[in-house]
N, C-alpha and C positions, 0 to 999 in steps of 0.2 A: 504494500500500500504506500505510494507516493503522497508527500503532501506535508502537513504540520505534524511534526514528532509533538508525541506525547511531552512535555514539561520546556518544549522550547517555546522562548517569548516569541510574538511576532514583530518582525522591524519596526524598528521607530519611526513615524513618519517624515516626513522629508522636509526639511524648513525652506519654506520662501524665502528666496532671497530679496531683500528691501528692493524696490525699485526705486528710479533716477526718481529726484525729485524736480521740479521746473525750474529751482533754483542749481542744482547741482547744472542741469544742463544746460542753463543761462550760462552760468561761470564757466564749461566747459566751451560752450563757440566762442564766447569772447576772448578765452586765453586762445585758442585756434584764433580767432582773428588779430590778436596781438601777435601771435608769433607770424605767420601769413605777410604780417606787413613788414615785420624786424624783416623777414626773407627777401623781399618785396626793397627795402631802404640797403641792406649788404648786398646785391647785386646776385643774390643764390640763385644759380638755373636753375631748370626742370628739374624737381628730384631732390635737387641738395635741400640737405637737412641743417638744422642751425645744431650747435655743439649742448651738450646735452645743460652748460653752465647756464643756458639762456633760459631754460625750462626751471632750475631752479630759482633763478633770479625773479623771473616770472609769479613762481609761485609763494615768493616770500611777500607780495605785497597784498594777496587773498586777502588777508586780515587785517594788515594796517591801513591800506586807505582803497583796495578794491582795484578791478582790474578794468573798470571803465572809468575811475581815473589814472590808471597810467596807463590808456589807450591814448585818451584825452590826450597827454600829455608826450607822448611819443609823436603824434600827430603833432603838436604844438612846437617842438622840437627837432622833428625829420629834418630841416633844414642845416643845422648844425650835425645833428647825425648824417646826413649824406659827405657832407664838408669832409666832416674827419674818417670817414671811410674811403675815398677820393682824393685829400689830400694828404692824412698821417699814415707813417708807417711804422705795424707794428709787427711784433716778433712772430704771433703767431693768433688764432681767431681765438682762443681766452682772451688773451690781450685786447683785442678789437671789442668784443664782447663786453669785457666790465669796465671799458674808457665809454661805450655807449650807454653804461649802467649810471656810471657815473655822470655824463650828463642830462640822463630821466632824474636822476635821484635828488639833481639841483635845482632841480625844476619843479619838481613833484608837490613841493610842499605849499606852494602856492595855487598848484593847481586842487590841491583838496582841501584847502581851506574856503577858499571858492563855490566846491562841492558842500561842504559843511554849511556853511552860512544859506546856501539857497535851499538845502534840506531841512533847517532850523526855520524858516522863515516862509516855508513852505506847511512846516506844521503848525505854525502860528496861522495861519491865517484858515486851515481848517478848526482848530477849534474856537477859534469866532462864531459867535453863533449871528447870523444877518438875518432881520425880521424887517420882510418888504416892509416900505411907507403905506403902501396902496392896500394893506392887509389891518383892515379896522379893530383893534382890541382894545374893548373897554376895562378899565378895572371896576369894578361893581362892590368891592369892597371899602365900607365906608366906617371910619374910625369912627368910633364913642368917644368923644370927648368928656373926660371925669370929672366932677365937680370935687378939686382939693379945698375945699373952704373950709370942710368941716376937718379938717388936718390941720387947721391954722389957729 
């Protein structure tokens, strides 16, 4: 007789694995489209890959100020990033690599304070609450005035 042995457990079921959340996969295109562009600004043909230091450099700023601001800021930048990939020369593409980190990283801070203040002032002005003119409300509630005499 094939089948379940007497005193054996049956398998443990199979755990789901969590699925992408719509922010996991926001952060994933946008780091593809930050790296896409780095490729795009160091002159990478078909195929070439950026060195894997760029991936991490990338992925330290998830936390500190986000990666559509230092998209922002790459773009804001490109111009002196093309410069010094065109005009300096360096020893080898690490080298190339954290001199372009290094002029995001000069930059950066003014670009997310930027960010900050228009997400701050952004929430300010939702919890506003705004009650049309043209929306009639009366108050109906009408104070008792107390007679203090006999207090006196």
């Amino acid at each position: 007789m094939r089948g379940k042995k007497i005193g054996q457990k049956p398998p443990a079921p199979k755990k789901k694995k969590p699925g992408v959340t719509g922010v996991q996969k926001e952060q994933y295109l946008m780091k593809n489209k930050i790296s896409d562009y780095l490729i795009e600004l160091l002159g990478y043909g078909q195929g070439m890959k950026l060195p894997t230091i760029t991936y991490k450099k990338i992925e330290e700023y998830r936390n500190t100020c986000g990666f559509e601001v230092l998209y922002e800021t790459i773009k804001k930048v490109s111009d002196s990033i093309r410069w010094a990939v065109n005009n300096k020369e360096f020893r080898n593409e690490v080298g190339k690599i954290s001199y372009i980190f290094a002029i995001i990283q000069n930059n950066i801070g003014e670009d997310y304070l930027e960010k900050k203040k228009f997400i701050e002032e952004e929430h300010k002005t939702r919890d506003i609450d705004v009650i049309p003119a043209d929306l009639n409300i009366h108050n109906d509630y009408v104070r008792k005035a107390r007679d203090l005499s006999e207090y006196i």
